[in-house]
MIZAFI-335726 format. One record per residue: x, y, z of N, C-alpha, C in turn. Coordinates in steps of 0.1 Angstrom, whole numbers. Last residue first. Layout:
BEGIN
n.east  n.north  n.up  ca.east  ca.north  ca.up  c.east  c.north  c.up
X  Y  Z  X  Y  Z  X  Y  Z
...
END
This chain:
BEGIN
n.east  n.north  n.up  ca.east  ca.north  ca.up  c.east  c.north  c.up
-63  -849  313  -55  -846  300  -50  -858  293
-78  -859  337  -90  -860  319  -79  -855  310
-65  -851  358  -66  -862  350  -71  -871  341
-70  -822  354  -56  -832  350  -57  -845  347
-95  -819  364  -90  -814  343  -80  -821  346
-98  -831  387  -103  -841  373  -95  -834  363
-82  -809  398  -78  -820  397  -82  -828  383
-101  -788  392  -89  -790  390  -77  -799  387
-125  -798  405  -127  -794  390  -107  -796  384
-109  -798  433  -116  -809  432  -116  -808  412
-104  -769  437  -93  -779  433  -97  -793  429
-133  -759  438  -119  -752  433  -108  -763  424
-140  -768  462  -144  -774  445  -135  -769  436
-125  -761  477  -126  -776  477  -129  -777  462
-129  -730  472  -114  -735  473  -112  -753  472
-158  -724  454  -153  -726  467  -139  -734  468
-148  -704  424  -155  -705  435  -154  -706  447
-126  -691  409  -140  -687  408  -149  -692  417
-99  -684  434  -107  -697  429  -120  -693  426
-59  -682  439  -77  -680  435  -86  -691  432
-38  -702  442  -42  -691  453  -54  -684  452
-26  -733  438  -39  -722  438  -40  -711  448
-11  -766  427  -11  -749  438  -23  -743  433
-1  -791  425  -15  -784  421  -10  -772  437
28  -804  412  19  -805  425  12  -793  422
43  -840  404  36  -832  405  28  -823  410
72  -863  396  63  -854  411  56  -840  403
84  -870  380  80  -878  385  70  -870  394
105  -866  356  98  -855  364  91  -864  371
119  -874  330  121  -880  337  116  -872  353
110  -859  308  122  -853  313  128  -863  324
87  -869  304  96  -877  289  108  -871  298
70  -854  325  74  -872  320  85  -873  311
75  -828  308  80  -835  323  82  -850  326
58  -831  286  74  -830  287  84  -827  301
34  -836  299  42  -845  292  56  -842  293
29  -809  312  29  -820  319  39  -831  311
29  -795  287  37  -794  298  41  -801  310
6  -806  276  25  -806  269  31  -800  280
-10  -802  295  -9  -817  285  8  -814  283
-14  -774  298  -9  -783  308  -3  -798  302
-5  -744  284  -9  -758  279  -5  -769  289
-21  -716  302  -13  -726  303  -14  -741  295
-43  -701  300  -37  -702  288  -25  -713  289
-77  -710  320  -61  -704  315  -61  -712  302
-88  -731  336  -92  -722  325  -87  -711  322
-80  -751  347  -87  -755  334  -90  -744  326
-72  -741  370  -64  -749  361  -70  -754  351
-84  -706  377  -86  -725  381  -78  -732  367
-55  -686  382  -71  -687  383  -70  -707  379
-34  -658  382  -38  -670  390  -58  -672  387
-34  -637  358  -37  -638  369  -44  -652  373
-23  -627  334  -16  -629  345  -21  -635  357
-39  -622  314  -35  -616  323  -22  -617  332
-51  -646  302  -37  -641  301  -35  -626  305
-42  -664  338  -48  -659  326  -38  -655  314
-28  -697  348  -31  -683  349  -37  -679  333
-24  -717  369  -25  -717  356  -24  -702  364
2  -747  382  -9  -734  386  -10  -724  373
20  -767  398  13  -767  385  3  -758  387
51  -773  398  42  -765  404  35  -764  393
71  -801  392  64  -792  386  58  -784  394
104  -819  405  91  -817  407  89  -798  397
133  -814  404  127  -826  411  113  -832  409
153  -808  378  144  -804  380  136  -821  394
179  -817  364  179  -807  380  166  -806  385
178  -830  346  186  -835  355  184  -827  370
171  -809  329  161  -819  333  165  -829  345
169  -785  317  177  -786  331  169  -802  337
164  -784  291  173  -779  291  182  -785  309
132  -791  296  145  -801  288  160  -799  291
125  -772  309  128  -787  316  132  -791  309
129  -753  286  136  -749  300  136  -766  310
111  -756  268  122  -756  268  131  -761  277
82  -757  285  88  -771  282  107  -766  278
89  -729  294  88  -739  304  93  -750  296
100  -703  288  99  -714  277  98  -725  286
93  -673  306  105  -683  303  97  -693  290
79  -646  309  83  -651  298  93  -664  297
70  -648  337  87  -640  332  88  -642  320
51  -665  338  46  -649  340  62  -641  333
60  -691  338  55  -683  323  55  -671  325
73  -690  363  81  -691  351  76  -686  334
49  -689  375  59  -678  379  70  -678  368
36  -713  367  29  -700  371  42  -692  365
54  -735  375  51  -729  361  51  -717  357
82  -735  393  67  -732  393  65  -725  381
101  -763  399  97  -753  389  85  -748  389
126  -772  421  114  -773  412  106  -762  411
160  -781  415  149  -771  411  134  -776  418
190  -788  436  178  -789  423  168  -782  426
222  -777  446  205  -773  442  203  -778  438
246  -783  437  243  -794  448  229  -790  447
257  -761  427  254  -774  416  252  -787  427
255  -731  429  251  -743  433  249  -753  428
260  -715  401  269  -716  418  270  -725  427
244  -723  384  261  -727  378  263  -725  396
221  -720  397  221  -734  391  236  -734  387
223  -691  399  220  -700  407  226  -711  405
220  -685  370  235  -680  375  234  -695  390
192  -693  366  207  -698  359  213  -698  367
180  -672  382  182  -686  381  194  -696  378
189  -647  365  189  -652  384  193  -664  383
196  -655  334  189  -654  343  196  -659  358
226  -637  315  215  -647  320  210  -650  329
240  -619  312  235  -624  299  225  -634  303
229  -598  340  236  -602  328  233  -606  319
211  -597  357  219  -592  358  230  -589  348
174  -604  350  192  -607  343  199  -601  349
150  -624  365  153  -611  360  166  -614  357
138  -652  374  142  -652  359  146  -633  354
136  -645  405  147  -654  396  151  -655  385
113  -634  405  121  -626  405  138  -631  400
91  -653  405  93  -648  391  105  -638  393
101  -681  424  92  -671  420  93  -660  405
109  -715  425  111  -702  420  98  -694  423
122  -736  450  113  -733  445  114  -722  441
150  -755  455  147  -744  455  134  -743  446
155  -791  474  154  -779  459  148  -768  465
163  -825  480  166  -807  484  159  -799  468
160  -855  495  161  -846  478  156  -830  484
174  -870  525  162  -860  521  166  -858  502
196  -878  542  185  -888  534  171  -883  528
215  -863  554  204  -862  556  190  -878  556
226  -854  529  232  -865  534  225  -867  547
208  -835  520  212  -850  513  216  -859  521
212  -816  539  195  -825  538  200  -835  533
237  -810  533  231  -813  542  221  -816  545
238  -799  510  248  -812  510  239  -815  524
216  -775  507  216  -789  499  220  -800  501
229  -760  527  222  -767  533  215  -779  518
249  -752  504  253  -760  521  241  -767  524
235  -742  486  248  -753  481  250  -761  495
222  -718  497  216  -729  495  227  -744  494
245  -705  507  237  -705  516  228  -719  513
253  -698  475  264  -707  487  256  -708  497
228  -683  468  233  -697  463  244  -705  471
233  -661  481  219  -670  486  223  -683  478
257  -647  476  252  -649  487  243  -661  490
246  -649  448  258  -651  450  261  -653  466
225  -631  446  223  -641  442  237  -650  446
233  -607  460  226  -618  467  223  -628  462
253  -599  438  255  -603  449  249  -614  457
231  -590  421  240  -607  416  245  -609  427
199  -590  436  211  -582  425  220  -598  427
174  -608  451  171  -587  444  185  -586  433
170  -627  461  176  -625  450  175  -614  444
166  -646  488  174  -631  482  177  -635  471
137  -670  487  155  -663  491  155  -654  486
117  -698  489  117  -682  484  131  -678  492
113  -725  495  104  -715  489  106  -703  483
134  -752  501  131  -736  501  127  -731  491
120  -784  507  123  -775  494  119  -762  502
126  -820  509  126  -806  515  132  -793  504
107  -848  495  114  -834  492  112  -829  505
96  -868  514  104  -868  498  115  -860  499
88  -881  544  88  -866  537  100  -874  526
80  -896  568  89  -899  554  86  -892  542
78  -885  594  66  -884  582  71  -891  570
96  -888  605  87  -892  609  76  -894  601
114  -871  587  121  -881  587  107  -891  591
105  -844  598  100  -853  583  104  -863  583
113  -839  621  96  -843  618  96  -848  604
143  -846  620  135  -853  627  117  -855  625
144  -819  602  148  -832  598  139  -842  605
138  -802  619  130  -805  606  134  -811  600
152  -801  640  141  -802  643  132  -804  631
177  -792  625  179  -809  633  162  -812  633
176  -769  617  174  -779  608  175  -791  613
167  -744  626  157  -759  635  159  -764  625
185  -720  609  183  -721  623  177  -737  631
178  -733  581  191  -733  587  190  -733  600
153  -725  582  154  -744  584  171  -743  588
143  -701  589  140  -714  600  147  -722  595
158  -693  566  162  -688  577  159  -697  590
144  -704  543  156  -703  547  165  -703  557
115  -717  552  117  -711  549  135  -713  553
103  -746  533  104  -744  549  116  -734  540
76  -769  520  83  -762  523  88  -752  533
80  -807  517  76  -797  523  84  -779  525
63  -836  503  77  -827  503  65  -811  513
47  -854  505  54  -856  495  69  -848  497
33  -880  524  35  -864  524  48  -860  517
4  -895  511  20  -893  514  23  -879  517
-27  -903  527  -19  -893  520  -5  -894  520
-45  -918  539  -38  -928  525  -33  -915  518
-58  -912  562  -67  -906  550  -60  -912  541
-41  -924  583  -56  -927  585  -63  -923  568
-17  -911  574  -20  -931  574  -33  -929  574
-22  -885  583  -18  -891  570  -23  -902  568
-27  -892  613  -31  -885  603  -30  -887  585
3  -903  618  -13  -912  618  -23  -903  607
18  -874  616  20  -892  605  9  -901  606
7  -860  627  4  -856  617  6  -870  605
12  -871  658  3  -869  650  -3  -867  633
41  -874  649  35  -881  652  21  -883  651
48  -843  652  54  -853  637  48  -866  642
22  -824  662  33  -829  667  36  -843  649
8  -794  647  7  -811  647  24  -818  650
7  -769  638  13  -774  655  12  -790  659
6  -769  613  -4  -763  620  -4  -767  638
30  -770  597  23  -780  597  11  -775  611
41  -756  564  39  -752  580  27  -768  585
33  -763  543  38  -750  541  37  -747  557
33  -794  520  32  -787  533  39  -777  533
20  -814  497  31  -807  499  29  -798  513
8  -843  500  6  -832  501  18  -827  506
-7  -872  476  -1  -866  488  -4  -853  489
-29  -877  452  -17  -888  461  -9  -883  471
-60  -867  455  -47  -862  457  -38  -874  464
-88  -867  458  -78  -876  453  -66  -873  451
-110  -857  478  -109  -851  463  -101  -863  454
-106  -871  499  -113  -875  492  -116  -865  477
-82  -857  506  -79  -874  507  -94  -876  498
-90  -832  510  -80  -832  502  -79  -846  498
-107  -832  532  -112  -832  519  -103  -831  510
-95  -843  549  -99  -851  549  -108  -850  538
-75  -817  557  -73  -825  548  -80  -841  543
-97  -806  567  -93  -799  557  -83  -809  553
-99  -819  596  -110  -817  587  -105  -813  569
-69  -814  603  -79  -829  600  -89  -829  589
-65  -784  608  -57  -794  597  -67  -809  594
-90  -765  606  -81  -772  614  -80  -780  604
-109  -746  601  -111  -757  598  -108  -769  608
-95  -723  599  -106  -721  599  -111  -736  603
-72  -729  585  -72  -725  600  -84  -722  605
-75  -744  560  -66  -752  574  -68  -741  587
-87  -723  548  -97  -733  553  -90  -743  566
-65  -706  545  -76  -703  555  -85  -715  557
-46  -726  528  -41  -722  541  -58  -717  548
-49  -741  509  -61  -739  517  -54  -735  527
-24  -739  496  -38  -734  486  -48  -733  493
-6  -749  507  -7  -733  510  -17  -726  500
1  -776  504  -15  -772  516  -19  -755  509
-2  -787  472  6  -773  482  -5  -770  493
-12  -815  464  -15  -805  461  -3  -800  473
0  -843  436  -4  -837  448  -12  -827  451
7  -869  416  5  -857  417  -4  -850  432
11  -894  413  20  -881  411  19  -869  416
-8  -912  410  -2  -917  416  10  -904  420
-23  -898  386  -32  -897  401  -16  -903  411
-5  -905  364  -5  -896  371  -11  -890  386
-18  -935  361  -3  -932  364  -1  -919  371
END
């Protein structure tokens, strides 16, 4: 059931995709086992291309992320390539959030272009980094977000949510309606990004209480790797689907 879920964020092999080229590099993604792929730029692959592509290896392309500023500016032009690709999710990565202003600024910015993917025929969300869960007040960036824009949904990067101290399972209970998808990336207890099996992150109960939240989408990030970035995520994968 979850092989069916779960993905990866190209932006874990960005150097191998350029080193490589997109084909080759995702032809080890299709045989690792990954049911799709989240995308962070598509490497100049015309939306035609990149759709055979796909079809040829049996990848969905789940959702993709696209920065603020481009997608407001070529949002006709990134509607049209995902539309080609029957892209899931369109999801902004990262925005102003330094004080409550900007937070208040960057949530009516999001609230628009949310109504507008939707109607679109797209699922929209914001992806967190850790600067979202700082307080201005009695409650987090985020939050505040989620009361401004109530056209946003989430999805939730573990990583970055535990590093702030949040209560991940809490917190998908709490917003479960909002959350689209997990970012699944471990870390020490350091802090520091490393292979998904060998961290402090409890994936099992965290994974679960995404299921029971009604969470359906999955997706393996990595930005380190004790070894080589294929096997990296290949070990990666199996731990999830041996939980």
């Amino acid at each position: 059931m979850l092989k069916k879920q779960f993905g990866i964020q190209l932006y874990s092999i960005r150097h191998e995709i350029e080193s490589m080229g997109f084909p080759a590099a995702m032809l080890k993604i299709s045989e690792i086992g990954y049911a799709g792929v989240e995308f962070a730029g598509t490497g100049g692959l015309s939306a035609m291309e990149m759709r055979f592509l796909l079809q040829r290896l049996g990848l969905k392309s789940i959702g993709a992320h696209i920065g603020l500023d481009g997608f407001e500016e070529a949002f006709d032009q990134e509607i049209e390539y995902h539309k080609t690709l029957g892209t899931t999710f369109l999801i902004v990565p990262s925005a102003p959030f330094e004080n409550a202003e900007e937070v208040k600024q960057t949530s009516a910015r999001l609230n628009e272009l949310a109504k507008r993917v939707k109607n679109a025929g797209f699922r929209f969300a914001f992806h967190n980094h850790g600067i979202e869960f700082e307080r201005d007040g009695g409650q987090t960036r985020l939050e505040d977000m989620m009361e401004l824009a109530p056209d946003v949904d989430l999805q939730l990067d573990v990583y970055w949510a535990s590093l702030m101290k949040c209560d991940c399972e809490a917190f998908i209970k709490q917003y479960a309606s909002r959350i689209t998808s997990l970012h699944i990336k471990q870390m020490d207890a350091n802090g520091k990004c490393v292979d998904l099996g060998g961290g402090v992150l409890d994936f099992a109960k965290i994974i679960q209480t995404g299921l029971d939240a009604g969470i359906k989408t999955f997706i393996h990030e990595q930005e380190e790797f004790s070894a080589g970035s294929f096997d990296g995520l290949a070990n990666g994968f199996k731990h999830i689907m041996n939980l």
